[in-house]
C-alpha positions in Angstrom: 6.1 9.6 0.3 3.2 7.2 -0.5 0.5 6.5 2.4 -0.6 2.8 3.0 -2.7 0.5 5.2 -2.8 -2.4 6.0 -6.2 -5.2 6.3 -7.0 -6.9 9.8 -6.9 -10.2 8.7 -9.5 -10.7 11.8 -12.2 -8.3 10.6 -14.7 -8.0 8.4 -13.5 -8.7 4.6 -16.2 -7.4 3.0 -16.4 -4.1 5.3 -12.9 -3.8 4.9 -12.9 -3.7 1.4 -15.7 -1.2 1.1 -13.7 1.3 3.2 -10.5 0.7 0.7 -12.8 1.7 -2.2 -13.0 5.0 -0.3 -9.7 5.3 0.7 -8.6 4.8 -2.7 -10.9 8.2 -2.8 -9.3 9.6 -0.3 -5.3 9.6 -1.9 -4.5 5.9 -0.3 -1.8 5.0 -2.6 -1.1 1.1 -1.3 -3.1 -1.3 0.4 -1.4 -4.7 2.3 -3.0 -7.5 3.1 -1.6 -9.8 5.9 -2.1 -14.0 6.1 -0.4 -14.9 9.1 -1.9 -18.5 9.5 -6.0 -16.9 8.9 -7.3 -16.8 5.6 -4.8 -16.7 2.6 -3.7 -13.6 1.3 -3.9 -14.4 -2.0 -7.8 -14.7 -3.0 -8.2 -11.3 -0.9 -5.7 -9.3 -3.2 -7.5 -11.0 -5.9 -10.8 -9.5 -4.6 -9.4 -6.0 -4.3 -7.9 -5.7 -7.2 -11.1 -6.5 -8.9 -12.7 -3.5 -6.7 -10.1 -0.9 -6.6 -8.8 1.0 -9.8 -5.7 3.1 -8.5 -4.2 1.8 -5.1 -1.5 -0.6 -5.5 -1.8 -4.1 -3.6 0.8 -5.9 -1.6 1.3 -9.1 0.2 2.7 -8.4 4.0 3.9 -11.3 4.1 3.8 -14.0 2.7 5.8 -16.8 3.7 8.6 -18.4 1.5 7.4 -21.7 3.2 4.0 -23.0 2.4 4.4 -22.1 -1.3 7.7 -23.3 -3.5 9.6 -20.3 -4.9 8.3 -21.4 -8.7 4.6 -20.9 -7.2 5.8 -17.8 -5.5 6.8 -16.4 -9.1 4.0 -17.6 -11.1 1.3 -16.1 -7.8 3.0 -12.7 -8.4 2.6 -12.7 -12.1 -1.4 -13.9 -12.1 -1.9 -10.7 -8.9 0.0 -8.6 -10.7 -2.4 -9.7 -14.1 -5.4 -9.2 -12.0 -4.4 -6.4 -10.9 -3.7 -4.4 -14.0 0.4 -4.1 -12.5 -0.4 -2.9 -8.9 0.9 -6.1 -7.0 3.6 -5.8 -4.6 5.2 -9.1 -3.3 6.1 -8.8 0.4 7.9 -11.8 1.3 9.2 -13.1 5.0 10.0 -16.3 6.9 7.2 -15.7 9.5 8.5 -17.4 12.7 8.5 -21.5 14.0 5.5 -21.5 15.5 3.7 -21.0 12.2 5.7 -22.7 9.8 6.4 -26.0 12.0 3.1 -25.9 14.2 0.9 -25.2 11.5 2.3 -25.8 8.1 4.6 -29.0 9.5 7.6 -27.4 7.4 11.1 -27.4 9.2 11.9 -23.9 10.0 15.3 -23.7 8.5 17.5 -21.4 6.5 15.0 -18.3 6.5 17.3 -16.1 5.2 19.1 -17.9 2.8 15.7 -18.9 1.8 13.9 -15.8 0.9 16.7 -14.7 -0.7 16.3 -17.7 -3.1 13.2 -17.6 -3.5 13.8 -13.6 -4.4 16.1 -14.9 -7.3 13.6 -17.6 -8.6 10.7 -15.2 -8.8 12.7 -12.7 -10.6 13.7 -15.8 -13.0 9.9 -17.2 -13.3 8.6 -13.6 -14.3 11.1 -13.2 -16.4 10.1 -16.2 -18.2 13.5 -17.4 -17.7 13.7 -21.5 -17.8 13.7 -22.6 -13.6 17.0 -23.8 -13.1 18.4 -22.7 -9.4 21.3 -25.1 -7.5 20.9 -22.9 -4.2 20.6 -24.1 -0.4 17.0 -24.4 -0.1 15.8 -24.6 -3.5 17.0 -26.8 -5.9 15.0 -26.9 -9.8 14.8 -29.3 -11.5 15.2 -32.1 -8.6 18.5 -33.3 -8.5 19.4 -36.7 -10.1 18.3 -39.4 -7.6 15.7 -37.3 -5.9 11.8 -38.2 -7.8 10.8 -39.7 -10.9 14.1 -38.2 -12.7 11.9 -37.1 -15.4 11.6 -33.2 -14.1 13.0 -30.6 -17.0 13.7 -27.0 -16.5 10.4 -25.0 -17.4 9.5 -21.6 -17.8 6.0 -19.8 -17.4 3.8 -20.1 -20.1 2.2 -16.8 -19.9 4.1 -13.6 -20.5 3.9 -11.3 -17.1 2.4 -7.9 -17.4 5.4 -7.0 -15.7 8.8 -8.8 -15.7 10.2 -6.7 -12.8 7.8 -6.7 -9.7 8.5 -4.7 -7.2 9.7 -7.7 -4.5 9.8 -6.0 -0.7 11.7 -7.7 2.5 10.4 -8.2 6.1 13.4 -8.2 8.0 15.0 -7.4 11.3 17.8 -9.3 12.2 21.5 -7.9 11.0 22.3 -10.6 8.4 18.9 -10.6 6.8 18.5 -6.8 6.6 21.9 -6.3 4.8 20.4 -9.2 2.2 17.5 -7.2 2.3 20.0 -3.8 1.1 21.0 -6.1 -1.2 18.9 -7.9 -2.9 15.3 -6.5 -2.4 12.7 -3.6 -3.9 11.4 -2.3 -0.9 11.8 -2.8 3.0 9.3 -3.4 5.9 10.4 -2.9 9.5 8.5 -3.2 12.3 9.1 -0.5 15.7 10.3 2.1 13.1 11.4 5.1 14.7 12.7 7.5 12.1 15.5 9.4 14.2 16.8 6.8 15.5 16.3 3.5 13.3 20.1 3.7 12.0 21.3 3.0 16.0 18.9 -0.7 15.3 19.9 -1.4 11.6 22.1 1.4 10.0 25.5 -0.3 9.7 23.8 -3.6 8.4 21.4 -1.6 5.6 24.9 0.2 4.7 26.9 -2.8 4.3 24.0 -4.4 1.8 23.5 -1.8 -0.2 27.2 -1.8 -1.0 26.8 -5.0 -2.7 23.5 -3.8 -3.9 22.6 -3.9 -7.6 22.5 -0.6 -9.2 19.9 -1.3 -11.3 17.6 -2.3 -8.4 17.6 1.6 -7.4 17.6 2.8 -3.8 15.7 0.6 -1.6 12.2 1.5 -0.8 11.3 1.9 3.0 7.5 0.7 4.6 7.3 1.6 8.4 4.1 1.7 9.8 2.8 4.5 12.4 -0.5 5.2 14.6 -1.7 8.1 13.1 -4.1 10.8 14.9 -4.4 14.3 14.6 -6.3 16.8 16.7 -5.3 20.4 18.9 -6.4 18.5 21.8 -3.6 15.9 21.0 -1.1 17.7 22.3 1.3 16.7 25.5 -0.3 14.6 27.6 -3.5 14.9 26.2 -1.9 12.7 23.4 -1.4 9.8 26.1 -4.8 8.5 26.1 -4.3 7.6 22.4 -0.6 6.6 22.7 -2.0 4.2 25.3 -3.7 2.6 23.2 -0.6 1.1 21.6 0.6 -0.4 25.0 -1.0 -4.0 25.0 0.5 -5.2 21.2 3.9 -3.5 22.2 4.4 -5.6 25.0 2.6 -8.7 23.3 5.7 -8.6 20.7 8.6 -6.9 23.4 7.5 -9.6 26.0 5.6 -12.3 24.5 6.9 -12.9 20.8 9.0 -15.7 21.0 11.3 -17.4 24.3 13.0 -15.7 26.6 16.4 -15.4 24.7 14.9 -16.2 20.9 12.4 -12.5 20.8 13.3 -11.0 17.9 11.1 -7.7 18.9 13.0 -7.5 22.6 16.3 -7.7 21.0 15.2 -4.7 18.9 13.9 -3.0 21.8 17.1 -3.5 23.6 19.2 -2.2 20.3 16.7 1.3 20.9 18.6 1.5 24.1 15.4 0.6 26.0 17.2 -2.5 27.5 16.4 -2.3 31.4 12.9 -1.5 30.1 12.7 -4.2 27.4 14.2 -7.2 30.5 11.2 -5.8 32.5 8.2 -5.8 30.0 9.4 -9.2 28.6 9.7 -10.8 33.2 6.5 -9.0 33.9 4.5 -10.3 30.4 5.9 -14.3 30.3 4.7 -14.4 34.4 1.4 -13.7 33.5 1.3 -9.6 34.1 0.2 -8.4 31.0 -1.1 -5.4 32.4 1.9 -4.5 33.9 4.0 -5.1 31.2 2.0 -2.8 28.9 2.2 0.0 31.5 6.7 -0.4 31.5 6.4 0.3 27.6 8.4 3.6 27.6 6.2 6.4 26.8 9.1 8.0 25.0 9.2 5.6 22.1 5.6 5.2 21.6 5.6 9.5 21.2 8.7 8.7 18.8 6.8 5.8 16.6 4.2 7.4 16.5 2.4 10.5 14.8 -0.1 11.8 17.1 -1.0 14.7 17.9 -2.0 18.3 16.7 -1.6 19.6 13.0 1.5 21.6 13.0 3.2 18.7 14.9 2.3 16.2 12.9 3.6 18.4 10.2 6.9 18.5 11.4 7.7 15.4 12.4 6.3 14.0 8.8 9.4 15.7 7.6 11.5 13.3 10.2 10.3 10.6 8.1 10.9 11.5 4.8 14.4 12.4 5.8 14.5 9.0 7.0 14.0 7.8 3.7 10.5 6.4 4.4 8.6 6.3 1.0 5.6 4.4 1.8 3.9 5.7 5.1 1.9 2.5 6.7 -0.9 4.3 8.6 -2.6 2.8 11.3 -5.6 5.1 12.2 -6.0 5.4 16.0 -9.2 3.5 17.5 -12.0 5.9 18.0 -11.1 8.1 14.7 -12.7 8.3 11.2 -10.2 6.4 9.0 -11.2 8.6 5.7 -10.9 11.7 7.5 -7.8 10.8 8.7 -6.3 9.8 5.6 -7.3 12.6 3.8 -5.9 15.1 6.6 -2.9 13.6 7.0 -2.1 13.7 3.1 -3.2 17.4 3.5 0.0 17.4 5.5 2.4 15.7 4.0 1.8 17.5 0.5 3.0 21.0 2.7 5.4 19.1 4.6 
């Protein structure tokens, strides 16, 4: 199991890369950056991969709708040049609010979409001529549509890989079994290993019976608060579970309308629905506070990995068995990163 982290795309860049340089040091094997609608993604793995030597570099996420799927492929094959073959392409749709509010693009089709755009990356990098007929991309223009003087292309340079590892931010049942399908790697969000098949088991089973043996199993990134101490244990862990109350009920209670929040319906699927109806009241009146205090303390022990050594220990097992091979740390507030990192591989190498 690989450990990664992810970039705040609201701190400081330049710190932030400083401290993956030492990461890198400390056995960080992959890096994300996020774009959200803040500063692209793109120039900031093009930055780190002219800082780092080892860690491998991914995009979490970016969106198949402010770059056409041709752009998508030829973006992976220049990070993945830069980069000296560390580039991972994270693809998702985002949500509406971004892609209509603040690109002006019709939020439509997102998972037909990505997996188009999955199929036309593959095609660009292998320096396949572009010619896709699909629902939401469609190269060359069709007759009637431009100058009609469009011709299939394909990209000039040859890729320092042809196959690039291409990795799915889904949740919903229809896009996760595409994901099974069609996709590298997977990136959940609320990932608790004993109990993730009850949310998305029978969908990630009926994809991957379609799934394309050459692809290989699909690769599994969940993310986890990490921190480790012997005075971590029972409730002396809740100060730093805590901590994780406020963004859990942003995205249970705040993520979307009433009946169109992805994150509640997930919740709900954990069997935390009288608690997930009362989080999502409490945080779209106003009480955010209150909402944050609802957020069962249960799963936020389960999703979580903190507390002493031999603990963490164990329940690092939970995870691989869950078939989690890339760790996404995120190191409690308060607690030295590098420490941390290094620790917790400590740990996992025994485990």
């Amino acid at each position: 199991m690989k450990l990664g982290m992810s970039i705040n795309y609201v701190g400081d860049f330049a710190k932030s890369v400083e401290q993956v340089v030492e990461l890198e040091q400390a056995g960080l094997d992959v890096v994300w950056v996020a774009e959200a609608y803040s500063v692209d993604a793109v120039s900031q793995i093009g930055y780190l991969a002219a800082k780092t030597e080892r860690v491998e570099i991914g995009s979490a996420i970016l969106n198949v709708y402010s770059r056409t799927a041709s752009a998508m492929g030829q973006t992976a094959a220049g990070l993945d040049m830069v980069s000296g073959g560390r580039f991972i392409l994270g693809l998702g749709a985002s949500g509406p609010q971004v892609i209509e509010g603040f690109h002006g693009v019709p939020y439509e089709k997102p998972m037909a979409r990505i997996k188009e755009y999955i199929d036309v990356v593959r095609m660009t990098l292998r320096r396949e001529p572009v010619v896709y007929d699909g629902q939401t991309v469609k190269v060359p223009l069709p007759e009637g549509q431009g100058t009609g003087l469009g011709k299939p292309l394909k990209l000039i340079n040859h890729p320092v890989r042809s196959e690039i590892p291409i990795w799915w931010a889904s949740l919903m049942p229809l896009s996760v079994r595409q994901t099974a399908r069609s996709a590298d790697g997977w990136l959940p969000v609320f990932f608790v290993p004993d109990e993730f098949q009850r949310v998305w088991g029978e969908d990630l089973k009926a994809g991957t019976v379609d799934r394309d043996p050459s692809l290989g199993r699909l690769e599994i990134g969940a993310g986890t608060m990490v921190a480790i101490g012997e005075e971590l244990v029972g409730e002396g862990a809740d100060p730093v579970l805590d901590m994780s109350r406020p963004a859990t009920a942003l995205y249970w209670g705040g993520m979307g309308a009433r009946d169109k929040n992805f994150y509640n319906t997930i919740a709900r699927k954990y069997g935390y629905e009288a608690e997930a109806i009362e989080i999502q009241d409490l945080y779209l009146d106003g009480q955010k506070d209150a909402a944050a205090a609802a957020v069962p303390r249960d799963f936020l022990e389960r999703s979580s990995l903190v507390g002493p050594p031999s603990e963490v220990k164990e329940r690092l097992g939970v995870w691989k068995e869950a078939g989690v091979t890339v760790l996404n740390v995120n190191v409690a507030p308060g607690r030295d990163p590098v420490a941390t990192l290094g620790e917790l591989r400590e740990l996992l190498e025994d485990a």
